[in-house]
N, C-alpha and C positions, 0 to 999 in steps of 0.2 A: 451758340447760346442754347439751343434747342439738345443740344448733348448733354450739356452742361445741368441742363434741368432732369434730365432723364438719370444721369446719372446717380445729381444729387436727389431724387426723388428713390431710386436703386436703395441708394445707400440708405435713407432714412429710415424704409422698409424692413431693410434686412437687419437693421439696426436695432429695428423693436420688436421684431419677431423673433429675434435671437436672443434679446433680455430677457423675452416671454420663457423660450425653451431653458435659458438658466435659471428662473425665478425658483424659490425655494418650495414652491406648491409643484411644479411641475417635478419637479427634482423627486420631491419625496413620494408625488403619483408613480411613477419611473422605479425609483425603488420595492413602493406596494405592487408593481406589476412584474417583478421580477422574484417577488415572494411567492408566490400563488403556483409561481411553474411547475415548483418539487411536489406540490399537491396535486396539480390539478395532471403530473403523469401521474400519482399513486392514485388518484382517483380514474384516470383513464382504463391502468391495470384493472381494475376490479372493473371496470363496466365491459371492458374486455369480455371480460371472464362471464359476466353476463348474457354478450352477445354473439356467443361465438359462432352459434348454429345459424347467424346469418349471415355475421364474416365470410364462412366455409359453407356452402351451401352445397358442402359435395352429402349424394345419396347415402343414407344410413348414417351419417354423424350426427345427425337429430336426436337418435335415436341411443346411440353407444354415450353421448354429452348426457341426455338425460336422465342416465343410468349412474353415472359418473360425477362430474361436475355438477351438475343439473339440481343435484342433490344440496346443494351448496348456496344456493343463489340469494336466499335473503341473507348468508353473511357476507357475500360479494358486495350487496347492496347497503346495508351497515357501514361497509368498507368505503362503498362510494360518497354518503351520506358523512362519514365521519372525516370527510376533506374538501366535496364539494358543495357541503350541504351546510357549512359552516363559516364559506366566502367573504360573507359583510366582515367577520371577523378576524379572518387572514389579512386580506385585503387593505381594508379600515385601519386596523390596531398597528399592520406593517405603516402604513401612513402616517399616525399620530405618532407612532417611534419615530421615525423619518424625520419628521418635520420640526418633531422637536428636538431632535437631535442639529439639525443646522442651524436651529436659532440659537440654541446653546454655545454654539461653537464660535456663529458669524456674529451675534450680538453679545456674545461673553456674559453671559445670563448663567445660574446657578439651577439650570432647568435638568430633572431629573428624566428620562425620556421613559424609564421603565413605570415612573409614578404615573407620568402620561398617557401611555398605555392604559392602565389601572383604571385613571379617572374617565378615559374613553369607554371602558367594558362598561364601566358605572350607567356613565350616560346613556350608551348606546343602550342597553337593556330598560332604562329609562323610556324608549323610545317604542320597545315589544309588543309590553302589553297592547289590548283593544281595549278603551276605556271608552265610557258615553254616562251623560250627565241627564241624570232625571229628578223631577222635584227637590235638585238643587243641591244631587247628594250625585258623588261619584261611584259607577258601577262598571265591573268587568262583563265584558261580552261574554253572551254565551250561545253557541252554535254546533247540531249536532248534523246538520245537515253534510252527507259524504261528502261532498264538494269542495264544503266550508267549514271545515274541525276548528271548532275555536271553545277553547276551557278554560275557564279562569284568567280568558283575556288573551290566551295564548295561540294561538293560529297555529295548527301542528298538520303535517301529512307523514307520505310514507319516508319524505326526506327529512325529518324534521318539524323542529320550530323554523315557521317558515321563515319570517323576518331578518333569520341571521344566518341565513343562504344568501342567493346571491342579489336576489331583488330586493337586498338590504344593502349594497355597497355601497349607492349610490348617497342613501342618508345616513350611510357609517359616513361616509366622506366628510360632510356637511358636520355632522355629531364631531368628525376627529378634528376638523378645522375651529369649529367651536372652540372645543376641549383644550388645543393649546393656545390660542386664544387670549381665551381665560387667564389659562394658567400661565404661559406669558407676562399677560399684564400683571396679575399679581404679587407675584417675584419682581417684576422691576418696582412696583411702587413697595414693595417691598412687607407685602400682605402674609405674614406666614408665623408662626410657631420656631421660635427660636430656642432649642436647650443650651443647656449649661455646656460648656466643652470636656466634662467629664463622660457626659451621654454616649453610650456607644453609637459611631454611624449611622448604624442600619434604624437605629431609635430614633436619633434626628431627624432621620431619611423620613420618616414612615409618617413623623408629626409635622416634619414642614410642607408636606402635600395636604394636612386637612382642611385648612382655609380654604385655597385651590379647589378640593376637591369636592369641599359645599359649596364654593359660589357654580362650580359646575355642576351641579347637581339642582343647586335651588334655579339658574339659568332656565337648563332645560324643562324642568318640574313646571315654571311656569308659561315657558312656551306652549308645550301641551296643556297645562287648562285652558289656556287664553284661547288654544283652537277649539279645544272640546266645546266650549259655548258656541261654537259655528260648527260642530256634527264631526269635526274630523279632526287629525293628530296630523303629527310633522310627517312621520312614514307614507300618510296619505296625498300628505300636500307636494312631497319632494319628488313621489312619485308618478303625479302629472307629468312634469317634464322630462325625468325621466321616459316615460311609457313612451311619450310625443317623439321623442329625437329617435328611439329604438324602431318605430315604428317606421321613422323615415328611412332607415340603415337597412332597412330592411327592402326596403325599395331599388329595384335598379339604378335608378339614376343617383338615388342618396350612396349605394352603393362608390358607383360610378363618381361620384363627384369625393365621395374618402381619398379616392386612390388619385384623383385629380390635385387635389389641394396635396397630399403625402410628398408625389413627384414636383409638382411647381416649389413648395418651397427648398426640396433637396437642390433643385439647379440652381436656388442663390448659395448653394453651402449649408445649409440648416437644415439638423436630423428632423426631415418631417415626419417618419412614424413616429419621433419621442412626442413632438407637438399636439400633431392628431390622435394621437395614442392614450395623451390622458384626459381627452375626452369620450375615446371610447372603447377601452379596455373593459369599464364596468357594463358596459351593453352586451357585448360578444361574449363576456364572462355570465352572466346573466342566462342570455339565450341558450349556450351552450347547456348550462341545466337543464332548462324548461325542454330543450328539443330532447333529452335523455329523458323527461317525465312523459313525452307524447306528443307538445311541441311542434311545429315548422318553422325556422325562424332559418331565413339565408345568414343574414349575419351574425354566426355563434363562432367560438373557438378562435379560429384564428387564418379565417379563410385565404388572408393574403398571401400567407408563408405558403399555407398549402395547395392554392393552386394560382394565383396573383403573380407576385412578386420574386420567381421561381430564378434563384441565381444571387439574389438581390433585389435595393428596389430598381425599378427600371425593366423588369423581369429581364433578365441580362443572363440569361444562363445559355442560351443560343448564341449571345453574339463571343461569350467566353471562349465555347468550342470552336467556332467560326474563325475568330483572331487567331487561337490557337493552330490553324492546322490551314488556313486560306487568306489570311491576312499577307500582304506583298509589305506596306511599311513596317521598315523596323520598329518602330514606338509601338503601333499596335501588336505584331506579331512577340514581342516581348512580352506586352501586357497581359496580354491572351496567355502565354505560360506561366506569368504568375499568379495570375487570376482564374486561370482554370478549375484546382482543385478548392480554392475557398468558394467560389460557382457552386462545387454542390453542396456546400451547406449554406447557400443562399447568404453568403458575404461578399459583397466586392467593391467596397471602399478602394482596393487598386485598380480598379477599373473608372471610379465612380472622377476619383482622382488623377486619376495616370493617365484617362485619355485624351484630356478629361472630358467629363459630363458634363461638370459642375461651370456655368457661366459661357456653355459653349453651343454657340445658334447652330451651329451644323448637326446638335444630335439632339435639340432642345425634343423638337417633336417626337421620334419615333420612343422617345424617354418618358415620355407623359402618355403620346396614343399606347404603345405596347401595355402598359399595365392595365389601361383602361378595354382595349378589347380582349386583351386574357380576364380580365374582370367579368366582363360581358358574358364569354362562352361559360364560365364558371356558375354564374348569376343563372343563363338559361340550362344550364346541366342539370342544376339542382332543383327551381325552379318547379322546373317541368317532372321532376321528379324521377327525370332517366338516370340519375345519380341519385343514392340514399343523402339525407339531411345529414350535418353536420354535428355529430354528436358528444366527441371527444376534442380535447387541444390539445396537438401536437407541439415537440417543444418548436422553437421558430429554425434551428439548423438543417432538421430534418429533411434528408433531403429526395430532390423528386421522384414521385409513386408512392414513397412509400409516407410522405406526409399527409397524401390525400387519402389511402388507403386507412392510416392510422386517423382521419379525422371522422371518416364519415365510417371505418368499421367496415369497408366493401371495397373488393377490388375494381369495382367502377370507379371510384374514388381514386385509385392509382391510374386509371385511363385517363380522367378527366386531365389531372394534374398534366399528364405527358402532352396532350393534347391543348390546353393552355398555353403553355411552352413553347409548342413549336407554332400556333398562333400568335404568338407574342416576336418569334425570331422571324416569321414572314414580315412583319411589323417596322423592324428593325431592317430588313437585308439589305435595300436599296438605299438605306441609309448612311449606314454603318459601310458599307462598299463603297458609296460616294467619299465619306470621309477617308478610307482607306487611299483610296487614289488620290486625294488633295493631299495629303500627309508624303505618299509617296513620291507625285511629283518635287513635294519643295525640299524633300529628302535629297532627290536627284540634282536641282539646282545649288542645295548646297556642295553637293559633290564636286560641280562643274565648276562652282566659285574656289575651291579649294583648290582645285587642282590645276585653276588658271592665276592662283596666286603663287 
């Protein structure tokens, strides 16, 4: 009976965690977080090219770079600024395409995604400005203090209007969710601008998002007064919780408990980076800028791939070689060659599956502790500051040294990484070798049954 509960309690779980990971908000987070990749290397390249002289710290290249490149460097920085400095809007607009594109599809709605986009730019710039209310009349901020650049309401630095960088994703999010929405419900009740069928497309197209496009507009217009009577705007308010959860990510244990909940839900079968992922893709993406403005922030870029989760999740890039070349069951000693080469680019769904991982109490533990004490060494590497901060995002295949080195700009970066790794396979050995030999013996009595039949 007591099985029976546990089971059916199993399944429940797995049941609603998994509707969560297909739910069509998580879907189109997933999509926006696969948009940003192409940018956020073009933007890597250019900060590159900014930091090389600390990359390479070989004598005199200080010197021949600032002769050279050196000469260069605010259009490097333009470069970086014109992909990472413009995030909420990647990001966000990837999203609001997204999302409206499955409702379109799954509720058979006549929903335009590009007009969604459009209405999203609207809003979100809606959202920019610094406004503040006095004797009853609305006025833009104004701030000349270096710190604080604000003109005409607009918050600017050296990266930009800051707002639609990346400490804007968080309320593009919110703004993009709004925004279809909206528009959504409008089209189904059937709110829009109908032409004649002589009107060319693109004419119809342009007129049946204006209804749409004013109730999203007058929406947000009056969200922001209603708060400006209480001193502050939506960007202010969204980024409370925002600041709060980053600040906890940034903590070892918050760290630590990412990579905990990632692993636990992969051993029921459920992609837990997609899960935990579009909760905090816009934090890492975020911190990753501010640690390129001056910055400390552990959790930027995308610290798992590069020094975490090294093989896969599971960090499994140890036990890949290990199956490969010392494993005695056949099952494992297979797996391990076909898993070996997707290991280095940190895949191994044939591992994850084939040995399996997934539902399996003999490798439950060393699958959840490994990622969490290569978390740990990684956590105190940078920490302590014996590793440079984390300044670029590597794309996730990248594979080890050279993801670390590509994250943090320093080939301590590519030490750490190695070293993670082979903390994470000490993790696993006594594990993974016990299962080894369980596998082998009941290999062998199959043998003995076979050959007695």
């Amino acid at each position: 009976m007591d099985n029976t509960n546990k089971v059916s309690f199993t399944d429940k779980v797995t049941k609603k965690v998994g509707k969560f990971a297909g739910s069509r908000f998580v879907r189109a987070i997933m999509d926006a977080g696969f948009s940003v990749i192409p940018f956020s290397i073009i933007g890597a390249i250019f900060l590159i090219l900014t930091v090389l002289p600390q990359a390479f710290p070989i004598p005199g290249f200080a010197g021949v770079y600032a002769k050279s490149f050196g000469r260069f460097i605010p259009l490097f920085q333009v470069g970086y600024n014109a992909t990472m400095g413009i995030l909420a809007l990647i990001f966000a607009g990837t999203f609001t395409y997204s999302y409206t594109s499955i409702y379109a599809k799954e509720e058979k709605l006549k929903l335009k995604p590009l007009n969604a986009l459009w209405m999203f730019m609207m809003a979100l710039f809606l959202t920019v400005p610094q406004l503040f209310l006095k004797n009853g009349f609305v006025h833009f901020e104004q701030h000349l203090d270096p710190n604080n650049i604000v003109g005409g309401g607009y918050a600017v630095s050296a990266g930009g209007i800051t707002r639609i960088g990346s400490v804007g994703i968080f309320t593009g999010l919110v703004v993009g969710w709004i925004t279809v929405q909206i528009y959504r419900f409008t089209i189904k009740h059937n709110w829009q601008i109908k032409m004649p069928a002589s009107v060319p497309a693109g004419v119809a197209s342009s007129f049946s998002a204006l209804i749409p496009g004013f109730c999203v507009a007058l929406v947000v217009s009056l969200i922001e007064l209603i708060l400006l009577f209480f001193k502050t705007d939506i960007f202010k308010v969204l980024y409370i919780p925002f600041s709060f959860i980053s600040n906890i990510t940034n903590t070892w244990w918050g760290f630590l408990l990412i990579m905990f909940l990632i692993h636990a839900l992969w051993w029921f079968g459920i992609h837990g980076a997609t899960i935990v992922g579009s909760f905090t893709t816009a934090i890492a993406l975020a911190n990753v800028q501010a640690n390129a403005r001056g910055a400390f922030n552990f959790f930027a870029g995308d610290p798992g791939n590069a020094f975490v989760t090294l093989g896969g999740s599971g960090a499994t890039l140890g036990v890949a070689i290990w199956l490969s070349f010392r494993a005695r069951s056949v099952q494992l000693k297979e797996i391990g060659k076909l898993e070996l080469i997707p290991a280095i680019f940190n895949i191994n769904e044939p591992l994850i599956f084939g040995a399996p991982i997934v539902y399996n109490i003999n490798l439950l533990i060393p699958f959840i502790l490994a990622p969490m004490a290569s978390g740990l060494v990684a956590y105190l590497g940078i920490s302590t500051k014996l590793v440079p901060k984390i300044i670029l995002q590597q794309p996730w295949p990248t594979p080890i040294g050279i993801g670390g080195f590509v994250a943090t700009a320093s080939w301590k970066g590519a030490v750490l990484s190695i070293v993670c790794a082979i903390v994470a396979f000490l993790v696993w050995y006594p594990f993974i070798k016990h299962y080894d030999n369980v596998l082998l013996k009941q290999e062998k009595e199959k043998e003995k049954e076979i050959a007695t039949n």
